[in-house]
C-alpha positions, 0 to 999 in steps of 0.5 A: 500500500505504501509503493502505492501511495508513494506511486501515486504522490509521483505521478501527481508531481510528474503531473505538476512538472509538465505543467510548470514546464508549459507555463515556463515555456509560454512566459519565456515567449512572452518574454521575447515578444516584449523584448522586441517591443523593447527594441522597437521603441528603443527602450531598456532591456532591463528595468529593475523597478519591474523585477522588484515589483514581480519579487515584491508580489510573488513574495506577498502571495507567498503561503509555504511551505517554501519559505519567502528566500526560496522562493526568490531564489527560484523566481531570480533565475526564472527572471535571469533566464526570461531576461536572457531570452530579451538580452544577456545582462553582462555582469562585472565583479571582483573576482575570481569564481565564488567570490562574495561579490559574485555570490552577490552578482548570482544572487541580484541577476542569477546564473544566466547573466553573464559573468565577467570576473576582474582582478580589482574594485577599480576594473569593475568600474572601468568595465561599466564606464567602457561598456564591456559590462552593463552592470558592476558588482562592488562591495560598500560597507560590512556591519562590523568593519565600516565603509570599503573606502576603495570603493566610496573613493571611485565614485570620485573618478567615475561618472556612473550611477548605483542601480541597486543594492544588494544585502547579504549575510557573510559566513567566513571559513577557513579552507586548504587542500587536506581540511587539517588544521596542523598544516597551516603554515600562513592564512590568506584572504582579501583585507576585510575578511581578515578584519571580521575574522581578527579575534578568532585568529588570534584565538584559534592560530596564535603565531600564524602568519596571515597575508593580504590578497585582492580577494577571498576567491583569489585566495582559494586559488592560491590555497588549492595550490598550496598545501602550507595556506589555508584561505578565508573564503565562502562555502562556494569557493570550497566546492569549485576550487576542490578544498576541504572544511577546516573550520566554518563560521569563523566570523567574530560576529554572527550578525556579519552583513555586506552591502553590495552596489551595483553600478551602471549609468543610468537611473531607474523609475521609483518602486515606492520602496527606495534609495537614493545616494548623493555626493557633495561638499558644504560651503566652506563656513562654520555651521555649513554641514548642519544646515546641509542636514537641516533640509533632510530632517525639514522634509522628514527624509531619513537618512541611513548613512553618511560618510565623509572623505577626503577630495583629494583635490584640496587640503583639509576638503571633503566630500560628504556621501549620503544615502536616504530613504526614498526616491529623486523622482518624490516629492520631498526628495526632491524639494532637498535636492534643490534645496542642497543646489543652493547651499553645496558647492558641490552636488551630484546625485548617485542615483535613485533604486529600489531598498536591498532587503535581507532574505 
C-alpha cells in the first residue's frame, strides 16, 4: 500500500512538472515578444523597478511551505533566464569564481547573466564606464568593519550611477587542500575578511602568519595550490576550487552583513520602496554641514548613512556621501535636492533604486 501511495504522490508531481514546464515555456515567449517591443521603441532591456515589483508580489502571495528566500531564489533565475531570452545582462565583479561579490552578482541577476570576473574594485568600474559590462558588482560597507573606502573613493573618478543594492549575510571559513588544521603554515584572504575574522585568529592560530590578497576567491586559488595556506573564503569557493572544511563560521560576529552596489549609468523609475545616494561638499563656513542636514530632517527624509572623505583635490576638503530613504523622482526628495543646489558647492546625485532587503 505504501509503493502505492508513494506511486501515486509521483505521478501527481510528474503531473505538476509538465505543467510548470508549459507555463515556463509560454512566459519565456512572452518574454521575447516584449523584448522586441523593447527594441522597437528603443527602450531598456532591463528595468529593475519591474523585477522588484514581480519579487515584491510573488513574495506577498507567498503561503509555504517554501519559505519567502526560496522562493526568490527560484523566481531570480526564472527572471535571469526570461531576461536572457530579451538580452544577456553582462555582469562585472571582483573576482575570481565564488567570490562574495559574485555570490552577490548570482544572487541580484542569477546564473544566466553573464559573468565577467576582474582582478580589482577599480576594473569593475572601468568595465561599466567602457561598456564591456552593463552592470558592476562592488562591495560598500560590512556591519562590523565600516565603509570599503576603495570603493566610496571611485565614485570620485567615475561618472556612473548605483542601480541597486544588494544585502547579504557573510559566513567566513577557513579552507586548504587536506581540511587539517596542523598544516597551516600562513592564512590568506582579501583585507576585510581578515578584519571580521581578527579575534578568532588570534584565538584559534596564535603565531600564524596571515597575508593580504585582492580577494577571498583569489585566495582559494592560491590555497588549492598550496598545501602550507589555508584561505578565508565562502562555502562556494570550497566546492569549485576542490578544498576541504577546516573550520566554518569563523566570523567574530554572527550578525556579519555586506552591502553590495551595483553600478551602471543610468537611473531607474521609483518602486515606492527606495534609495537614493548623493555626493557633495558644504560651503566652506562654520555651521555649513548642519544646515546641509537641516533640509533632510525639514522634509522628514531619513537618512541611513553618511560618510565623509577626503577630495583629494584640496587640503583639509571633503566630500560628504549620503544615502536616504526614498526616491529623486518624490516629492520631498526632491524639494532637498534643490534645496542642497543652493547651499553645496558641490552636488551630484548617485542615483535613485529600489531598498536591498535581507532574505
Amino acid at each position: 500500500m505504501a509503493a502505492k501511495n508513494l506511486q501515486e504522490l509521483r505521478r501527481k508531481i510528474d503531473l505538476i512538472d509538465s505543467k510548470l514546464l508549459k507555463l515556463l515555456s509560454y512566459r519565456g515567449k512572452l518574454a521575447s515578444q516584449i523584448g522586441e517591443v523593447k527594441k522597437r521603441d528603443n527602450a531598456d532591456i532591463h528595468v529593475p523597478a519591474r523585477e522588484a515589483q514581480i519579487l515584491n508580489k510573488i513574495t506577498r502571495e507567498n503561503k509555504g511551505p517554501f519559505s519567502n528566500a526560496a522562493i526568490k531564489t527560484l523566481f531570480r533565475e526564472i527572471l535571469s533566464a526570461s531576461l536572457a531570452l530579451e538580452e544577456p545582462i553582462k555582469v562585472s565583479y571582483l573576482g575570481p569564481q565564488a567570490s562574495f561579490s559574485h555570490i552577490a552578482s548570482l544572487k541580484q541577476f542569477g546564473r544566466m547573466s553573464v559573468a565577467i570576473p576582474v582582478d580589482y574594485i577599480k576594473d569593475v568600474f572601468e568595465n561599466v564606464e567602457k561598456g564591456v559590462a552593463k552592470y558592476g558588482v562592488v562591495p560598500v560597507e560590512n556591519s562590523n568593519e565600516g565603509t570599503v573606502t576603495q570603493t566610496v573613493d571611485l565614485f570620485l573618478d567615475y561618472p556612473l550611477k548605483i542601480c541597486g543594492e544588494i544585502l547579504m549575510r557573510i559566513n567566513h571559513n577557513l579552507l586548504n587542500i587536506s581540511g587539517k588544521n596542523s598544516d597551516i603554515k600562513k592564512i590568506i584572504s582579501h583585507p576585510q575578511p581578515i578584519a571580521q575574522c581578527r579575534e578568532w585568529i588570534s584565538r584559534n592560530m596564535p603565531g600564524i602568519p596571515v597575508e593580504e590578497v585582492s580577494s577571498t576567491a583569489t585566495a582559494a586559488v592560491i590555497a588549492s595550490k598550496d598545501k602550507y595556506k589555508a584561505a578565508i573564503a565562502s562555502e562556494m569557493a570550497m566546492k569549485i576550487y576542490d578544498l576541504k572544511m577546516v573550520h566554518s563560521h569563523i566570523e567574530d560576529n554572527c550578525n556579519n552583513f555586506t552591502r553590495f552596489v551595483i553600478i551602471g549609468k543610468e537611473s531607474f523609475c521609483r518602486t515606492g520602496d527606495d534609495k537614493t545616494s548623493l555626493m557633495f561638499t558644504t560651503k566652506d563656513r562654520a555651521g555649513a554641514l548642519n544646515d546641509v542636514l537641516k533640509h533632510f530632517a525639514a522634509n522628514r527624509i531619513s537618512l541611513s548613512k553618511i560618510e565623509s572623505r577626503p577630495s583629494k583635490k584640496k587640503p583639509w576638503e571633503y566630500i560628504f556621501f549620503v544615502d536616504c530613504r526614498g526616491h529623486m523622482e518624490d516629492l520631498p526628495v526632491k524639494k532637498t535636492i534643490m534645496r542642497l543646489e543652493k547651499d553645496c558647492v558641490f552636488l551630484t546625485i548617485l542615483g535613485s533604486y529600489p531598498r536591498g532587503k535581507l532574505d
